[in-house]
N, C-alpha and C positions, 0 to 999 in steps of 0.2 A: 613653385608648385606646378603640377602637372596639370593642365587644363583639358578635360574630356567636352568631346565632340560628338553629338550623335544624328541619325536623321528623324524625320517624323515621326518614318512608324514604327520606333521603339514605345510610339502610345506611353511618353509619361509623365507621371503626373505633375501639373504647373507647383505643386510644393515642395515636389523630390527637386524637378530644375530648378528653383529660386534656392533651396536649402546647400544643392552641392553646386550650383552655380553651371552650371552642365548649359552648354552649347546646341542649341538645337537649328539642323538646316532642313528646309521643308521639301519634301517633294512636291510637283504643280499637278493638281487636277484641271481637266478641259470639259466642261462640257460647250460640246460645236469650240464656237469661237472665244469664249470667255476662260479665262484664265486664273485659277483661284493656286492657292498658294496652302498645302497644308498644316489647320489650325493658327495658321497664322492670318488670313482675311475669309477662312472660312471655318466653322467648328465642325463636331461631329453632328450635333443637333441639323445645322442648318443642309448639310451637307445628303445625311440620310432623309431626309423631308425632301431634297432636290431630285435624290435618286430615285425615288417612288413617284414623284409624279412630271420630271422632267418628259420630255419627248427626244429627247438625246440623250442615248446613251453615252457616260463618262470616259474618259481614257485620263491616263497616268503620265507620266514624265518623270526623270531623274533630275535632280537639282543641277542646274548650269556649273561649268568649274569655273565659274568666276564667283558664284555663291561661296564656295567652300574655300574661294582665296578670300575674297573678303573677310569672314569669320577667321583662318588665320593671322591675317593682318591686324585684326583689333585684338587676336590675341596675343600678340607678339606684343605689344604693349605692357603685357602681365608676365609672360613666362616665356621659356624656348625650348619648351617642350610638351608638344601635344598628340594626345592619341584618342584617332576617330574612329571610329565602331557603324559600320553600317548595316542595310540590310541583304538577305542573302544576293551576291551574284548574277546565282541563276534565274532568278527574277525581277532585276532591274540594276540599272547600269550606274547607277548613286556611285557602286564602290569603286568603277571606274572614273567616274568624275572627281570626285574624291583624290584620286593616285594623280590624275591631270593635274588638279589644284596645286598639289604640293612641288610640281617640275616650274612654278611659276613666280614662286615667292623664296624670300632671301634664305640661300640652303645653309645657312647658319641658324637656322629653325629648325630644331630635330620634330618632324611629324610620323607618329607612325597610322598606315591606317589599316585596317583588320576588318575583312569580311567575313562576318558571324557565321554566314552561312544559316540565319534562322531573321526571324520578325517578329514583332508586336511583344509577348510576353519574351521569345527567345534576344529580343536586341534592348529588353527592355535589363532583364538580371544583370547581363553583365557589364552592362555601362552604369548602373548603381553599384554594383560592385567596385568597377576600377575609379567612381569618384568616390566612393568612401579611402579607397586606397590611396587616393592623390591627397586627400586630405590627411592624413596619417603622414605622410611626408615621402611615400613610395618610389622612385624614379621611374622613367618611362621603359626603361627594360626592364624591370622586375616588373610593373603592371600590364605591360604587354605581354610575357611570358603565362603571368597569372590569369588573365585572359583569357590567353590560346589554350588552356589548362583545362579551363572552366567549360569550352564551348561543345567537346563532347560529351559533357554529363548531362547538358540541357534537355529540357523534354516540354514542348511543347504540341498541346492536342486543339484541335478546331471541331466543334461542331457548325455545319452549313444544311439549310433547310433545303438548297438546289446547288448544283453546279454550274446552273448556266452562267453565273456572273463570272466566272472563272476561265469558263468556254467563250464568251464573248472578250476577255482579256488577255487570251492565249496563255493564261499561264496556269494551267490545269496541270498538267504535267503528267504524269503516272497514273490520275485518276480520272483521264480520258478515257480507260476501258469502261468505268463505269455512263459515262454518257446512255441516255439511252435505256436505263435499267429500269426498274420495276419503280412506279411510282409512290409516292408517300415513304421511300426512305432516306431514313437521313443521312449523308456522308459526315466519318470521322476521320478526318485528315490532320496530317502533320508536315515536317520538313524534314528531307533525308537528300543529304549530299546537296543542299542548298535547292531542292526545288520540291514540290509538292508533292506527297506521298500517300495513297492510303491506308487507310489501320482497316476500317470496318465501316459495313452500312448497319443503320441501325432502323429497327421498324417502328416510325417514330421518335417524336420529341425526346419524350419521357425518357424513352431508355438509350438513346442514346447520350442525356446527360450520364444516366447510371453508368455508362462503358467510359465515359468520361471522367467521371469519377473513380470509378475501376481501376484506369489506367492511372491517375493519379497515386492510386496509392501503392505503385509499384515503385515511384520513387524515393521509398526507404521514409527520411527522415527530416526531409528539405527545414531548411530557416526559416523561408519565405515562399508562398507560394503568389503568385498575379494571375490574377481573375479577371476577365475582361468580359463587356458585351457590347452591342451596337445599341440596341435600339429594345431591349427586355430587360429593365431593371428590375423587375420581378424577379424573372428567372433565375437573376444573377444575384438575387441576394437570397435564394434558396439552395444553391450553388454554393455560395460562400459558407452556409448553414454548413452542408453534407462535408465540404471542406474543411472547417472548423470540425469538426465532430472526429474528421480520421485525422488531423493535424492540430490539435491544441494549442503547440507552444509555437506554431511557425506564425509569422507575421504575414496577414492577409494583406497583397499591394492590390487595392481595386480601381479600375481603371476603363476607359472607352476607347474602340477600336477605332482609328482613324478613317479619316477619307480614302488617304492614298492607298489601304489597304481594302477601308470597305467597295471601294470601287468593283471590286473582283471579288470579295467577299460575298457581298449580299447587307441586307439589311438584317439580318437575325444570323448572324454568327454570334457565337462563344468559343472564349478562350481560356485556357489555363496550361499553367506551366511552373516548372521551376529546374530546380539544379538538382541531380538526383544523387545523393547520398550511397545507392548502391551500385 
C-alpha cells in the first residue's frame, strides 16, 4: 500500500492522520535562539500566545533532508512506494529538501514528491484525497497523476487583519503593492503560481468574510470544503454556519492554522478552500 507523506502546514487534523495513518514532517519555528518543531513540541495555542507577546519576532525553516530520510526509512519497512505532497515552492524550500531526501535512500524505494504549489487548506484536500486513494489499493502512478489532476481545481482564500507578518517574512509576494494602503482594511489573499496573490481588500472584518464566502461559492459543488482559524473560534464557527447554508451536503473539515504558517500569517487569519467542481 502506498504510504502518503505530507509537511505541517497541510494543518491536519490529528484524526484524519491517525485514521489514514498519513506521515507528517514538521517545519522549525525559531524564535531568536530556541528551536520548536511544528505541532510537534509546540501547538497552535501555545504558539499564537508566544507570537503576541514574544519580543522576537519568529522566523521559519524548511524540515532538514535528513528528516524526510528518516520518515522514508521507517517507511520502507511498510511499503516501496511513497508519495510526499508538500508545500508551495515558492515559499519555502520543504519541497526541495524533500527531492534531497529521496537521492539518499535505497533507489529501490519508488518516492514520488509533488509541489502542490498551495498550503494550509490547499496541501491539506489533496493528501486526504490521495490517502483515501492508497487505501482503496491505488498505485503510486495513478495517485500521483490523480493528484497533479486535482491541484489546478484548488481554491483556497485567506483572510489577514495586516500584512505586516507577511512583510516581515518576505513572503508577501504580489501583495507588496498593497503595503502601505489605507488603514482598517482587510487583505483577501490566495496562492497563484505557488506564491502569494491578491483577490481584494475588504473594508473590514465583517465583509470581508462576506467576499470570502462569496468567493466560496464560486466553487460549484465541492464534497468537502476546510475551514480553518488561528485564534477566532467564534468567527469560525459562524463561517462554518454561512458555509453550511450555500454547501449542505459537503463535508465541513475544521481545522487550526499552524505555527509554521501563522508565523507570516498573523494571529487572526481565516481560511477556507476546497476543490472546485467548475
Amino acid at each position: 500500500m502506498v504510504k502518503i507523506i505530507c509537511d505541517s502546514t497541510g494543518d491536519i487534523p490529528a484524526e484524519i492522520i491517525k485514521q489514514y495513518d498519513i506521515t507528517t514532517v514538521p517545519l522549525n519555528i525559531l524564535f531568536g535562539t530556541d528551536n520548536y518543531q511544528d505541532r510537534v513540541n509546540l501547538t497552535p495555542a501555545q504558539f499564537y500566545k508566544m507570537l503576541v507577546e514574544s519580543k522576537v519576532h519568529p522566523t521559519t525553516s524548511q524540515p532538514a533532508p535528513g528528516l524526510f530520510a528518516e520518515a522514508y526509512q521507517k517507511l520502507a519497512k511498510e511499503t516501496d512506494e511513497i508519495l510526499v505532497l508538500t508545500l508551495s515552492a515558492g515559499i519555502s524550500g520543504t519541497y526541495e529538501s524533500a527531492l534531497q531526501a529521496k537521492q539518499t535512500v535505497d533507489s529501490s524505494l519508488k518516492i514520488e514528491v509533488v509541489d502542490t504549489r498551495w498550503t494550509c487548506a490547499g496541501l491539506l484536500l489533496p493528501t486526504l484525497k490521495a490517502a483515501r486513494a492508497a487505501e482503496q489499493g491505488m498505485k503510486l502512478a495513478e495517485i500521483t497523476k490523480m493528484v497533479k489532476d486535482i491541484l489546478p481545481k484548488i481554491r483556497v482564500y485567506m483572510i489577514f487583519d495586516t500584512l505586516e507578518y507577511l512583510r516581515k517574512g518576505g513572503r508577501i509576494g504580489l501583495a507588496k503593492a498593497w503595503l502601505g494602503g489605507i488603514l482598517k482594511l482587510n487583505p483577501v489573499l490566495t496562492l497563484k503560481d505557488g506564491v502569494i496573490h491578491p483577490v481584494t481588500q475588504a473594508r473590514g472584518r465583517a465583509k470581508a468574510v462576506d467576499i470570502l464566502v462569496d468567493l466560496m461559492k464560486k466553487t460549484g459543488n465541492p464534497e468537502e470544503v476546510v475551514v480553518e482559524d488561528a485564534t477566532t473560534p467564534e468567527e469560525l464557527e459562524d463561517l462554518v454556519k454561512r458555509i453550511v447554508a450555500v454547501f449542505p451536503n459537503a463535508k465541513i473539515i475544521r481545522t487550526k492554522v499552524g505555527p509554521a504558517i501563522g508565523v507570516h500569517a498573523g494571529p487572526r487569519i481565516m481560511v477556507a478552500g476546497a476543490i472546485s467542481t467548475t
